[in-house]
C-alpha positions as CSV (number, residue, x, y, z in Angstrom):
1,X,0.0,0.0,0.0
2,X,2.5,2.4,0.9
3,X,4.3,1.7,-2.1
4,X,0.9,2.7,-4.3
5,X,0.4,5.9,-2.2
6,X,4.6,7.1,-2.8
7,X,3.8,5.9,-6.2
8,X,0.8,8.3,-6.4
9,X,2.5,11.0,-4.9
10,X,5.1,10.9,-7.1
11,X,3.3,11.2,-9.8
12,X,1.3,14.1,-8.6
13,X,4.5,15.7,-7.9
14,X,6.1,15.0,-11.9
15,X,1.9,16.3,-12.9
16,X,2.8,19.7,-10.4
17,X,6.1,20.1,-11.9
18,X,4.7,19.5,-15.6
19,X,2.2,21.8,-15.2
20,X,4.0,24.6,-13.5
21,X,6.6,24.1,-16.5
22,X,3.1,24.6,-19.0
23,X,2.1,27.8,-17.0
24,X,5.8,28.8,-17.2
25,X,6.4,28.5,-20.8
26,X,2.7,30.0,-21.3
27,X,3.7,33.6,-19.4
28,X,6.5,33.5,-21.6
29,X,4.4,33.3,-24.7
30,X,2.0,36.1,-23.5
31,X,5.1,38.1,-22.8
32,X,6.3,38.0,-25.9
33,X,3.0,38.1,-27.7
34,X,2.3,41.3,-25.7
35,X,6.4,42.7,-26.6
36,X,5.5,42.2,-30.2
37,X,2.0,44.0,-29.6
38,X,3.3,46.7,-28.5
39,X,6.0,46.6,-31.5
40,X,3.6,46.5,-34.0
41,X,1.1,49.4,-32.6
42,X,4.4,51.3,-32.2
43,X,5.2,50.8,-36.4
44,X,1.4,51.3,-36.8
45,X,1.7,54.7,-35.2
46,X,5.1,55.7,-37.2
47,X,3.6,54.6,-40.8
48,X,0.1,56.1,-39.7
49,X,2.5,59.6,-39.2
50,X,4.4,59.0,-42.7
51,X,1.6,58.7,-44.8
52,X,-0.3,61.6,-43.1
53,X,2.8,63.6,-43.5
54,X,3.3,62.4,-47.0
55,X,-0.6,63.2,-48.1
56,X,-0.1,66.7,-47.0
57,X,2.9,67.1,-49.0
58,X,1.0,65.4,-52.2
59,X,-2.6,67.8,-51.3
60,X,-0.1,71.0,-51.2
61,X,1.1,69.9,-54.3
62,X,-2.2,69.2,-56.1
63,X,-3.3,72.3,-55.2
64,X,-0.1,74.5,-55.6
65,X,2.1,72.9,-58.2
66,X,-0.5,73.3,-61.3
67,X,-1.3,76.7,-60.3
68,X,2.9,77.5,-60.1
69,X,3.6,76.2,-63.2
70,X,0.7,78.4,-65.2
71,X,2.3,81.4,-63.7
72,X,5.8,80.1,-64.4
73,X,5.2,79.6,-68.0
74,X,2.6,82.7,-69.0
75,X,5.7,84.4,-67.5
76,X,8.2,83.0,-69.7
77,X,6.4,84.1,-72.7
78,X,8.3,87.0,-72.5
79,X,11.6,86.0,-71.5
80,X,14.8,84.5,-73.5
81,X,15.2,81.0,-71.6
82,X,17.8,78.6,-71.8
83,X,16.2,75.7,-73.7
84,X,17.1,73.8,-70.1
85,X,14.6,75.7,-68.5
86,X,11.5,74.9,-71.5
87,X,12.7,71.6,-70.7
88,X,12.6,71.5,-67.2
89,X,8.9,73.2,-67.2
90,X,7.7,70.6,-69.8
91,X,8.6,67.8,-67.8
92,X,6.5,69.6,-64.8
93,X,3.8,69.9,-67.3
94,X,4.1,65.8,-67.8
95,X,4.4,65.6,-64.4
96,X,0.9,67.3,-63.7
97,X,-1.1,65.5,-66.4
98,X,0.4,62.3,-64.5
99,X,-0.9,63.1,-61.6
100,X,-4.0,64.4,-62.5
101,X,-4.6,60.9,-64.3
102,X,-3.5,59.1,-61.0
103,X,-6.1,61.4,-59.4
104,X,-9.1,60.7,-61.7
105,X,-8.1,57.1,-61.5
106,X,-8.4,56.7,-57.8
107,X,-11.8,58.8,-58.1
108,X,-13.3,55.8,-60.2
C-alpha cells in the first residue's frame, strides 16, 4: 500500500512540476506576444504619421504645383530662356497631367 500511495504522490508531484513548466512557458508566450503587440502598434503609429505627413505634402502639391507652373510659363512668354529651363517646365507639365490621371483614376 505504501508503495501505491509514494507511487501516487510521485506522480502528482512530476503532474505539479509538468504543469508549473506549462504555466511557465505560457507567461513566456503572453510576454512575448504582448512585446510584439506593443512593437507593431508602435510601427502602426510611425507609418500612420508618414503617410499623413506624406498626403499633405502630395494635397499641397495638387493644389499649388499646377497653379505655379501656369504662372511660371505665361511668365516665360516673355523672356529668352535657356532651352534647359523649357525643358525642365515641360517635364513639370508631364508631371501634372500624371498626376491628375492618377487622381481621376483613384476617383473611379
Amino acid at each position: 500500500m505504501k508503495e501505491i500511495v509514494a507511487e501516487y504522490e510521485e506522480k502528482l508531484k512530476e503532474e505539479e512540476w509538468q504543469k508549473m513548466e506549462a504555466e511557465e512557458r505560457n507567461q513566456m508566450m503572453m510576454t512575448q506576444l504582448e512585446n510584439h503587440v506593443t512593437d507593431q502598434e508602435r510601427d502602426i503609429i510611425h507609418w500612420k504619421t508618414c503617410f499623413a505627413q506624406l498626403a499633405t505634402l502630395a494635397n499641397g502639391a495638387i493644389e499649388d504645383v499646377p497653379r505655379m507652373l501656369r504662372e511660371a510659363d505665361s511668365s516665360l512668354m516673355f523672356f529668352n530662356f535657356p532651352d534647359s529651363v523649357q525643358i525642365f517646365i515641360n517635364h513639370c507639365k508631364y508631371l501634372v497631367e500624371q498626376m491628375k490621371v492618377i487622381i481621376a483614376r483613384s476617383r473611379d
